[in-house]
C-alpha positions, -999 to 999 in steps of 0.1 A, spaced: 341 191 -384 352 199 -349 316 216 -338 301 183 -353 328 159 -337 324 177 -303 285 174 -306 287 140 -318 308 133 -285 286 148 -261 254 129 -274 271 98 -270 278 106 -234 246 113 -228 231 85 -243 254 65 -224 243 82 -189 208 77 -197 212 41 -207 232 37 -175 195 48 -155 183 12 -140 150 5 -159 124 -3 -125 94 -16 -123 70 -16 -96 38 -35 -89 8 -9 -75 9 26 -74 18 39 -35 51 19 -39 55 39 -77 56 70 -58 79 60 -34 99 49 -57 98 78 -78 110 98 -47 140 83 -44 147 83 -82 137 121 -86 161 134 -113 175 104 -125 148 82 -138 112 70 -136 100 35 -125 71 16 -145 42 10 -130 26 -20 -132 -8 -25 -118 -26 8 -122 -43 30 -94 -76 19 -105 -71 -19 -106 -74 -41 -87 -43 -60 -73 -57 -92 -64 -75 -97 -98 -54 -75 -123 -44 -95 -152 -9 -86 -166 -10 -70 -202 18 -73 -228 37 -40 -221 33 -51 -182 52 -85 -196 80 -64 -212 87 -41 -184 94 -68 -160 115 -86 -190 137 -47 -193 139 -42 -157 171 -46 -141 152 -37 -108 115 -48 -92 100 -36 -62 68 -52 -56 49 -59 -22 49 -95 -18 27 -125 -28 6 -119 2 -9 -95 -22 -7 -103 -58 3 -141 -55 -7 -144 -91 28 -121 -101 50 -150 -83 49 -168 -118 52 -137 -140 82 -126 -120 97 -161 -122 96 -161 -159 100 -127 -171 122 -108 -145 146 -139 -140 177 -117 -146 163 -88 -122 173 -79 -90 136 -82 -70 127 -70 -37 97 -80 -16 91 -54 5 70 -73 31 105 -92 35 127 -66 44 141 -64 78 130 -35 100 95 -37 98 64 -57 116 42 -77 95 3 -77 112 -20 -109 104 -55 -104 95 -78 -98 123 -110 -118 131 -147 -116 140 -176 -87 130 -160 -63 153 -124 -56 159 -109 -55 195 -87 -24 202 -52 -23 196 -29 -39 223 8 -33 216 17 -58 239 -8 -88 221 21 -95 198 38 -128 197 82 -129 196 76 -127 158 53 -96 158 24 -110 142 -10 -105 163 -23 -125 181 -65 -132 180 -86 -139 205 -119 -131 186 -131 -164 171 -167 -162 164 -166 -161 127 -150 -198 118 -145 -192 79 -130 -155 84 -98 -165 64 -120 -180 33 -121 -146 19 -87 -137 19 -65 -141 -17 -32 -138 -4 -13 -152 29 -12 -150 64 2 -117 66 -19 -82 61 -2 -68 31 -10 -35 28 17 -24 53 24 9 28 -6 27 52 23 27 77 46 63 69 67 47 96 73 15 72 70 35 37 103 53 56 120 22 56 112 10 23 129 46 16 159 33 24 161 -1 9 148 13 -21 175 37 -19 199 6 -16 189 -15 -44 191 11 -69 227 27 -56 238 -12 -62 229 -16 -97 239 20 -104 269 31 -73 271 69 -98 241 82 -86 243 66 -53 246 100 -33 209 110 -49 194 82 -44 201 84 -4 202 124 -8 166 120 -20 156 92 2 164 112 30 143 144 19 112 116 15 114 106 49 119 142 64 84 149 41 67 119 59 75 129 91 55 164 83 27 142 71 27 124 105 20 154 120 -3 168 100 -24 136 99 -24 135 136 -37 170 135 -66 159 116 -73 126 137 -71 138 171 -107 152 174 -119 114 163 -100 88 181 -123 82 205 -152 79 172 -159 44 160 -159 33 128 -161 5 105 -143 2 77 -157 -22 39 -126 -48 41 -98 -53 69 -71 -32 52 -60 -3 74 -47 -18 109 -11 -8 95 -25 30 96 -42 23 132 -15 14 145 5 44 131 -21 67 144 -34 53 174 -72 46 159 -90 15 160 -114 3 136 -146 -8 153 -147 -38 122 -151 -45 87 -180 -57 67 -156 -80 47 -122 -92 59 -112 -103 30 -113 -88 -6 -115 -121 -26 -154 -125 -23 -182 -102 -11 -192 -108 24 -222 -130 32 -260 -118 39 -253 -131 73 -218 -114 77 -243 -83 65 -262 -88 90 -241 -91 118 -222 -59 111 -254 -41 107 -269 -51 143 -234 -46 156 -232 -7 142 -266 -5 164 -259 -17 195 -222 -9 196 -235 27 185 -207 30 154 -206 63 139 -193 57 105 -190 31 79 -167 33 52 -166 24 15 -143 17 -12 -143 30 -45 -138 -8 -58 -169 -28 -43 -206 -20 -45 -219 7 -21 -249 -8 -20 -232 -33 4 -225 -5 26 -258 12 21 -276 -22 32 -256 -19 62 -262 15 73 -299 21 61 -321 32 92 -291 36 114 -275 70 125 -244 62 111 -223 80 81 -208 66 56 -181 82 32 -152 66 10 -120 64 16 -88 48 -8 -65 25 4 -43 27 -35 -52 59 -45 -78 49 -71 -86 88 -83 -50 106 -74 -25 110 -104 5 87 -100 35 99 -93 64 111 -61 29 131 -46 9 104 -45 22 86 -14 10 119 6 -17 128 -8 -32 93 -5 -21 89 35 -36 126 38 -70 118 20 -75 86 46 -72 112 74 -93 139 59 -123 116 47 -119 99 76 -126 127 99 
């Protein structure tokens, strides 16, 4: 009777510590891993949208509905990229704690550039607010393909922004559960000491190339530019909501000639024939890189190994 009251004792406990693990929910998959740094040993967030989705079109399923109903925690990028999880969020997560992480403090939002081709990075063309400024107006409906805001969302191809999401991850969860507070921040800080080593190794890879120029299938990697010091010579679309024009085609094709551009890049989501139409009797290469890690397993690795594979295709 003892063994059994003994055992029956420490089961509850346990049960009580796991129930005591914040349930998390997340909305796309480089933002799972981060998470899942920073929760290593204690718990696992949902997921969402998964890696091979897209997030401006993904349609939320019931076990999506009932993960943001359980969670006591949601980290999701912003409306700028899935406006369409505003409502769901609203209505299902109402007793949640939820964190846009485009609207944390510490970290410069970009706005969408404009035109065919792309000037080269100024760090000093920023207005007081840190958005970037445009001069490049010779497209006038640019902005019709973009789903979401004003802002560039996908600032998580910044390590120097995914460091401070870290952090306020870190924050969030040590409120809702202060007893595990230590490891969250513990392994917060072993997350950003790993990104810092994939800084350097990415810069490894990219310094034989910056002076290369390449054009990229939608305007979604000025956040990794910038972190880099590369400069995309353009984008056959700007926006991901709608395919780009034959006459946007067109432009971007006679620009790769005379501008002499290297590489153009696809996406595993869209057609490659768009690219192909592009690049057909031209010198250029073409090759796909993976802004959400479409093919990589989800998880704490994934945040590297997709900031690593942008490098190394890249290159």
């Amino acid at each position: 009777n003892k063994f059994l009251s003994t055992t029956s004792a420490f089961l509850l406990s346990t049960s009580m510590l796991v129930a005591d693990v914040p349930k998390v929910t997340v909305d796309i998959a480089p933002v799972h891993s981060l998470v899942s740094k920073v929760m290593n040993g204690i718990g696992k967030p949902d997921l969402i949208i998964p890696a091979g989705a897209s997030p401006h079109e993904y349609q939320l399923k019931p076990s999506n509905a009932q993960s943001l109903e359980d969670a006591d925690i949601v980290f999701w990028i912003g409306e700028d990229l899935t406006p369409w999880l505003e409502k769901g969020l609203s209505s299902l997560a109402q007793d949640s704690s939820i964190t846009s992480l485009l609207g944390v403090d510490g970290i410069e939002l970009l706005t969408f550039r404009e035109g065919a081709l792309f000037e080269a990075h100024d760090h000093d063309d920023h207005d007081d607010h840190g958005k970037k400024k445009h001069d490049d107006h010779d497209d006038h409906d640019d902005h019709e393909g973009h789903a979401h805001g004003e802002h560039d969302p996908h600032a998580w191809l910044s390590p120097q922004i995914a460091k401070v999401w870290l952090n306020v991850v870190a924050a969030k969860l040590s409120e809702v559960d202060p007893d595990n507070a230590a490891k969250y921040f513990s392994n917060a800080k072993s997350a950003r000491d790993n990104v810092d080593s994939l800084v350097s190794e990415v810069n490894s890879i990219l310094d034989p190339i910056r002076d290369k120029k390449f054009v990229v299938f939608h305007d979604a990697y000025q956040y990794f530019e910038r972190d880099f010091g590369i400069s995309a010579s353009g984008a056959i679309s700007l926006g991901d909501a709608s395919d780009p024009s034959p006459a946007r085609l067109s432009e971007i094709r006679r620009r790769v000639v005379d501008e002499a551009v290297q590489c153009v890049l696809a996406e595993p989501q869209y057609d490659p024939g768009l690219v192909k139409s592009v690049v057909e009797g031209t010198d250029a290469k073409t090759t796909v890189i993976d802004p959400l890690g479409v093919s990589l397993e989800t998880g704490p690795n994934l945040y590297e190994n997709l900031i690593r594979n942008l490098a190394t295709n890249l290159a």
